[in-house]
C-alpha positions as CSV (number, residue, x, y, z in Angstrom):
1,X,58.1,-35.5,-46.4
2,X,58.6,-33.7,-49.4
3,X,61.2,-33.0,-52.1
4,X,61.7,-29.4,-52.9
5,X,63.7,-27.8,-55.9
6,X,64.3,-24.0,-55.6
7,X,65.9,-22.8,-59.4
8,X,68.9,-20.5,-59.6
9,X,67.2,-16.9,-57.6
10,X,63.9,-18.0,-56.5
11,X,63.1,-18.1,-53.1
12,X,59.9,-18.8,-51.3
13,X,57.9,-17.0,-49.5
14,X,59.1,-16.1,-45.6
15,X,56.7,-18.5,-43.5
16,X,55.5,-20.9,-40.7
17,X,54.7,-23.6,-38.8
18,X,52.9,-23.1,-35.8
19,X,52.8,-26.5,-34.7
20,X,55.2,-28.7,-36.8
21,X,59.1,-28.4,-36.8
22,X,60.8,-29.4,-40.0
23,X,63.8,-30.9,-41.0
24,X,65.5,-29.8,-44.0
25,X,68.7,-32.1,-46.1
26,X,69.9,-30.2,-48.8
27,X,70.8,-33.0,-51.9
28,X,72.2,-30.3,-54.2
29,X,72.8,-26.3,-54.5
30,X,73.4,-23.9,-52.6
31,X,70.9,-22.7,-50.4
32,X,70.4,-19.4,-47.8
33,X,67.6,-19.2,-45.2
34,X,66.5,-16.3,-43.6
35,X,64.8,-17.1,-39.9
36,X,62.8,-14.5,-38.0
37,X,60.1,-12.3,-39.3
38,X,62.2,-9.9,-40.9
39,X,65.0,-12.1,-41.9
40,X,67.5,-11.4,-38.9
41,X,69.0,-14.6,-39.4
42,X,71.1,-15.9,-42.3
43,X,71.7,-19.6,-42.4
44,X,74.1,-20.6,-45.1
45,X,73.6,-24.6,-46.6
46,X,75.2,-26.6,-49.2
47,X,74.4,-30.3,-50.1
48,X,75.0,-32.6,-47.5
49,X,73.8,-30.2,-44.7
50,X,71.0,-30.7,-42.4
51,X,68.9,-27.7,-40.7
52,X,66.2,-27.8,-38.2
53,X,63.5,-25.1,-38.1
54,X,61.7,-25.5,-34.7
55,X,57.4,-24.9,-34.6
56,X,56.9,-21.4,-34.7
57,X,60.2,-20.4,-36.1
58,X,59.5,-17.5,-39.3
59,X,62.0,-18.8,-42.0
60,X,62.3,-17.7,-46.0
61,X,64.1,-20.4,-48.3
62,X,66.2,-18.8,-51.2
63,X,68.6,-20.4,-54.0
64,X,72.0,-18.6,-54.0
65,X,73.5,-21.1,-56.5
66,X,73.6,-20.9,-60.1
67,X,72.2,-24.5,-60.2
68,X,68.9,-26.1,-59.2
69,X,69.0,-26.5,-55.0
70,X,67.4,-29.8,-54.4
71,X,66.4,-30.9,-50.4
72,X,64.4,-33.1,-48.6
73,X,62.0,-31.6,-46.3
74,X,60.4,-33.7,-43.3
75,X,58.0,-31.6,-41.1
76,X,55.9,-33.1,-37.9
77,X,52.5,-32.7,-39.6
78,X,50.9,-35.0,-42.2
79,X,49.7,-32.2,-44.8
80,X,52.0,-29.9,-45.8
81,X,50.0,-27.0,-46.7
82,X,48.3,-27.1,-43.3
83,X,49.5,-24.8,-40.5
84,X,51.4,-22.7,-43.0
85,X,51.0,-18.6,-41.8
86,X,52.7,-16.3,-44.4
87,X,54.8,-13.5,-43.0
88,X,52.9,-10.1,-43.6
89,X,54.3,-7.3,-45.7
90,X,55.4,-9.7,-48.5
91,X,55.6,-8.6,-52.3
């Protein structure tokens, strides 16, 4: 598990996890999530949501709030930076 605060227009980097599906609870912000490789997907959150990104599943985290966005993060694998591939063609 990890906690993960994203400030006000940050996002991370689109990624993922091969082997490992993750759990995401957002605690507080706003959040967006783009899944697929080229961000086909939008996924809207706010705190109190849940979202499950299966093994293999491409997915970029971005803060849409004006405020911190603060989740918990829970993925089937014991190292976190392990089994992470980065999407190509990334600035």
């Amino acid at each position: 598990m990890n906690r993960i605060v994203l400030q006000p227009g940050t996002q991370g980097l689109r990624h993922q996890h091969p082997n490992a599906e993750t759990v995401i609870y957002v605690l507080e912000g706003q959040a967006r999530t783009l899944i697929g490789l080229h961000g086909e997907v939008v996924v809207d959150n706010q705190a109190g949501d849940f979202l499950f990104i299966p093994a293999g599943v491409w997915h970029q985290p971005m803060n849409v709030s004006d405020r911190p966005v603060v989740a918990i993060e829970a993925r089937a694998d014991a190292d976190d930076q392990s089994n992470v591939i980065l999407a190509p063609h990334q600035p």
